[in-house]
C-alpha positions as CSV (number, residue, x, y, z in Angstrom):
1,X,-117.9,-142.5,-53.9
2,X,-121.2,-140.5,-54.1
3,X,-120.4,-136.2,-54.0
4,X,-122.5,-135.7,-50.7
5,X,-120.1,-138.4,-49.3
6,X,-117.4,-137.2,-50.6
7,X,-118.2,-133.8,-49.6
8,X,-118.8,-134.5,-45.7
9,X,-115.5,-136.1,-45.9
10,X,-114.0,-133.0,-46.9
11,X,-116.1,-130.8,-44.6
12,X,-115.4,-133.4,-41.8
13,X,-111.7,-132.6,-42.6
14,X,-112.3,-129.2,-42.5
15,X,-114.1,-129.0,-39.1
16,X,-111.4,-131.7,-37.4
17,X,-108.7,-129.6,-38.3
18,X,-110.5,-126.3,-36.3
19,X,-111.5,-128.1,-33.4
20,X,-107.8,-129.2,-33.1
21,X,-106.1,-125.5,-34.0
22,X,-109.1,-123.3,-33.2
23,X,-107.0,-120.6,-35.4
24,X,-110.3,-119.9,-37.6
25,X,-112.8,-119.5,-34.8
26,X,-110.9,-117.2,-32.6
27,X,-109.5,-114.9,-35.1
28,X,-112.9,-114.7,-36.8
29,X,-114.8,-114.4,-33.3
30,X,-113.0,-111.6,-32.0
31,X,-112.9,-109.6,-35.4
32,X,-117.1,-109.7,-35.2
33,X,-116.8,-108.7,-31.7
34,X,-114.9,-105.8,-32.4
35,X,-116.8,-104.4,-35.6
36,X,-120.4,-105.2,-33.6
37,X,-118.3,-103.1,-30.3
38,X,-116.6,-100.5,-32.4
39,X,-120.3,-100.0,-34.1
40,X,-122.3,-99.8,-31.1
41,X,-120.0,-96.9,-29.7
42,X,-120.1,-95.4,-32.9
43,X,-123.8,-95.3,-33.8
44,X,-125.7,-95.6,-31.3
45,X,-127.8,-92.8,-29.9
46,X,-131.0,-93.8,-29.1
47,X,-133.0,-96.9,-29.0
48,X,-135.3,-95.6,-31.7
49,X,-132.1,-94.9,-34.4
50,X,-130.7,-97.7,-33.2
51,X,-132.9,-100.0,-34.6
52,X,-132.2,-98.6,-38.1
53,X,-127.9,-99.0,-37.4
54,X,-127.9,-102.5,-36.3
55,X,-128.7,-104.1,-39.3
56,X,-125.9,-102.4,-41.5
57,X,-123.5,-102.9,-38.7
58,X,-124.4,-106.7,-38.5
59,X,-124.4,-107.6,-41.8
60,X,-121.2,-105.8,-42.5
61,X,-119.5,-107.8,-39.8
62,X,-121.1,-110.7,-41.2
63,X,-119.7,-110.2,-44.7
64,X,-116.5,-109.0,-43.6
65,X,-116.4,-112.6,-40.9
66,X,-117.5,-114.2,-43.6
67,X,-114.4,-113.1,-46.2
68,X,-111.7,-114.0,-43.7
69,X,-112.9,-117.3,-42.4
70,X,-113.3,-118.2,-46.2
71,X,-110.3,-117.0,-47.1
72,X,-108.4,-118.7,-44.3
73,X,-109.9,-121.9,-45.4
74,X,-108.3,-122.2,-48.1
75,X,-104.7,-120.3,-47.5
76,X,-105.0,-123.8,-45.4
77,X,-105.2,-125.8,-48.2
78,X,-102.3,-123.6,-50.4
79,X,-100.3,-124.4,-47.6
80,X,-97.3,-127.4,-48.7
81,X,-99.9,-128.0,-51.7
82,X,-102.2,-129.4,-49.9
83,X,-105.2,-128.8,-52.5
84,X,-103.1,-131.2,-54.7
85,X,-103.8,-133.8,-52.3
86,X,-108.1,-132.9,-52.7
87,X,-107.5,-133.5,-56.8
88,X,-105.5,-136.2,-56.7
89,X,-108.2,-138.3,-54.5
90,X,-111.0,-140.2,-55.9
91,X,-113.7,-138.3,-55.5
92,X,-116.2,-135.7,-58.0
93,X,-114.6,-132.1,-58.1
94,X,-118.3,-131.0,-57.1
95,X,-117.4,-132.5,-54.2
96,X,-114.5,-130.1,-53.1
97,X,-117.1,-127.5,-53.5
98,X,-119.8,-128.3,-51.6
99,X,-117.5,-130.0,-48.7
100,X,-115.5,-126.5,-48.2
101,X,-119.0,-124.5,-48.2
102,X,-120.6,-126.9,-45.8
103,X,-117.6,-126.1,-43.8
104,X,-117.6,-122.9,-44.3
105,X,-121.2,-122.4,-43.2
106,X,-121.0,-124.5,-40.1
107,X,-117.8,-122.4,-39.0
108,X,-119.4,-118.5,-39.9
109,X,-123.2,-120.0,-38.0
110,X,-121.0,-120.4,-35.0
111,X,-119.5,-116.9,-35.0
112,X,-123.2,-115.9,-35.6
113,X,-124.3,-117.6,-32.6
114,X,-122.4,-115.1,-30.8
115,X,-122.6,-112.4,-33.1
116,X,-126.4,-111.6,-33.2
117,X,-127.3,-111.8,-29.6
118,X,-124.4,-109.6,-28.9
119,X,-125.6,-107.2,-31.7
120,X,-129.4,-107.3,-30.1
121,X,-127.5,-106.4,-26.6
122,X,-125.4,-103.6,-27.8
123,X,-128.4,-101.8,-29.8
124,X,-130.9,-102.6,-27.2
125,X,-133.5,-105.0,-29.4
126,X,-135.9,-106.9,-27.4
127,X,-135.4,-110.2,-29.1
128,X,-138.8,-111.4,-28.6
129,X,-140.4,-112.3,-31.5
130,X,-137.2,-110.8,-33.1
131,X,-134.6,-113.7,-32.9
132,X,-136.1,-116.7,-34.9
133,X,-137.2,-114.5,-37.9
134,X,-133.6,-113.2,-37.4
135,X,-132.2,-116.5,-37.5
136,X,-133.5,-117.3,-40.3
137,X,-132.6,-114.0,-42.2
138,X,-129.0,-115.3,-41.2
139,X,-129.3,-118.4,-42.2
140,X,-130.5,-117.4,-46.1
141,X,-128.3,-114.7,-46.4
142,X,-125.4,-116.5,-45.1
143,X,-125.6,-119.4,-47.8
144,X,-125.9,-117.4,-50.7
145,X,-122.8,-115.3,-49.3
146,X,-120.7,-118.7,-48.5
147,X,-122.1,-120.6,-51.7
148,X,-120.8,-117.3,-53.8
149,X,-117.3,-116.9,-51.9
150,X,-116.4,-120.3,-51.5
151,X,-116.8,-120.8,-55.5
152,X,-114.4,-117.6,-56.0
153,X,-111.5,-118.4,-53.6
154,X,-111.6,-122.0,-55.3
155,X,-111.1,-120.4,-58.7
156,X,-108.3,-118.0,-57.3
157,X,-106.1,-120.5,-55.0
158,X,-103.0,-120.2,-57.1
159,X,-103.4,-116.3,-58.1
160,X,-101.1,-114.3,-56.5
161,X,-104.0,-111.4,-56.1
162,X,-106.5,-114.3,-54.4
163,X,-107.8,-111.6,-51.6
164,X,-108.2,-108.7,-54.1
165,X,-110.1,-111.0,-56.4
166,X,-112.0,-112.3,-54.5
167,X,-113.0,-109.3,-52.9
168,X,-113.6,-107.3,-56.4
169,X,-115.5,-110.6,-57.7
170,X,-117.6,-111.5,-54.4
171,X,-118.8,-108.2,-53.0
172,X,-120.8,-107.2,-56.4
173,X,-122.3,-110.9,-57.2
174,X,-123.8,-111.1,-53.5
175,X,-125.2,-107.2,-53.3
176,X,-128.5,-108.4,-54.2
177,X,-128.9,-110.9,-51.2
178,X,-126.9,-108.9,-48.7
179,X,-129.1,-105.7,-49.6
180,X,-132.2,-107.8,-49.2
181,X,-131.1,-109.5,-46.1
182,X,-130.3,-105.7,-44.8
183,X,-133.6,-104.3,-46.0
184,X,-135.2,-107.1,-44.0
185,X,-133.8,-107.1,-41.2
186,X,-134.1,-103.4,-40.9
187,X,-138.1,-104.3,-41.4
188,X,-137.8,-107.0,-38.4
189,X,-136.4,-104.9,-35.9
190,X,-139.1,-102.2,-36.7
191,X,-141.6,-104.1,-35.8
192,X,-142.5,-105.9,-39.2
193,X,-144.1,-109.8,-38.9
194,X,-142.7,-113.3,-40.5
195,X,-145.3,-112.4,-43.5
196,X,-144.1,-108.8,-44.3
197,X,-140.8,-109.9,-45.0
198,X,-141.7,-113.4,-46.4
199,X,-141.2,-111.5,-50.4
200,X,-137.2,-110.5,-49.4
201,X,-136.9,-114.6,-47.6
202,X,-138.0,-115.6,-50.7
203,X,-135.8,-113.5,-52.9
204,X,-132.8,-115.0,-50.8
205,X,-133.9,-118.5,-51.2
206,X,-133.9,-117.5,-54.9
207,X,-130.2,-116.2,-54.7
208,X,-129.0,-119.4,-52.2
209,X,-130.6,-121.8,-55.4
210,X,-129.3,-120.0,-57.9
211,X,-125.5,-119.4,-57.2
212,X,-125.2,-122.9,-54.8
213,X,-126.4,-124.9,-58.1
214,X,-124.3,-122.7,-60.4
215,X,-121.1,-123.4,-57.8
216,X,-121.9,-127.5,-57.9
217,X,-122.1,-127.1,-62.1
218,X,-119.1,-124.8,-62.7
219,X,-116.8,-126.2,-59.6
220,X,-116.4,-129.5,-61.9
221,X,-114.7,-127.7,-64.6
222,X,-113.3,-125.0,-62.5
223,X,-111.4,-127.2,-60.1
224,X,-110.2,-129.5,-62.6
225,X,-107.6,-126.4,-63.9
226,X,-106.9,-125.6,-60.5
């Protein structure tokens, strides 16, 4: 079996098992409600200042979605030893990898569906010619997060200290791509076009190829000690 196969198989398992428990989702959803609620009561002033508050207060309740639906993920699979069951089948470690981020990603774009129209309510941002750049900001910094995250809670499944680690390893490595994402989405909301913020896009397509090819190359070894 081919690893992109393999890997919607895994992701397909994944996804089946949320639409049937809905335990991810709902926990995840109302913890970015409350940060992008709890913020816009906090911060908000104006609607000049607030244009300069929403992007730390949505990317921080991206990050912070982002850590527990990752981390739930895979407390699933400790559960009864059910990772065994992923290394035991026929199919290329890689594979594990990639299927739990696809997975991953398709589960934290939902909670962004909700979460960015609700942040451009809150702090008053016409979304016109705001929301697809926005998108897209998402979108890029999102993979690089997931790629980065995914690869770390796969590495510390059987540590006892899996949720420290992972937040001591993840939060450094993805700085540089949340910072940018941050910095441009700060730029978008001031007014800035696609093309003035095309250089930080580009550093976060840099990031998302980087550490998403570095996960597929390490994950084979990585899983295998698992």
């Amino acid at each position: 079996m081919n690893t992109l196969r393999a890997a919607w198989l895994v992701a397909y398992k994944d996804l089946q098992l949320e639409i049937r428990t809905k335990e991810i989702l709902t926990s995840t959803g109302l913890f970015a409600v409350l940060v992008v609620t709890l913020g816009s009561l906090a911060f908000y002033t104006d609607p000049v200042s607030s244009k300069n508050v929403a992007p730390g207060v949505l990317w921080i309740s991206i990050l912070f979605c982002g850590i527990l639906l990752i981390g739930r993920s895979w407390a699933l699979e400790r559960e009864n030893d059910a990772v065994f069951g992923l290394l035991m089948a026929p199919i290329p470690r890689a594979s594990i990898y990639v299927g739990k981020t696809i997975s991953a990603l398709l589960l934290l774009f939902t909670v962004e569906l909700l979460l960015v129209p609700l942040c451009l309510v809150f702090f008053q941002i016409e979304p016109s010619g705001t929301l697809l750049p926005l998108l897209a900001l998402v979108f890029l910094g999102s993979v690089g997060f997931v790629s980065t995250a995914t690869l770390f809670s796969a590495v510390g499944i059987r540590t006892r200290a899996r949720d420290l680690m992972l937040s001591v390893l993840v939060f450094p490595l993805v700085a540089p791509a949340l910072l940018a994402s941050a910095v441009a989405t700060r730029e978008l909301f001031a007014g800035a076009t696609v093309v003035e913020i095309l250089g930080w896009m580009r550093i976060l397509i840099a990031f998302d190829l980087l550490f998403v090819g570095f996960g597929v190359w390490v994950s084979r070894y990585l899983l295998a000690e698992t």
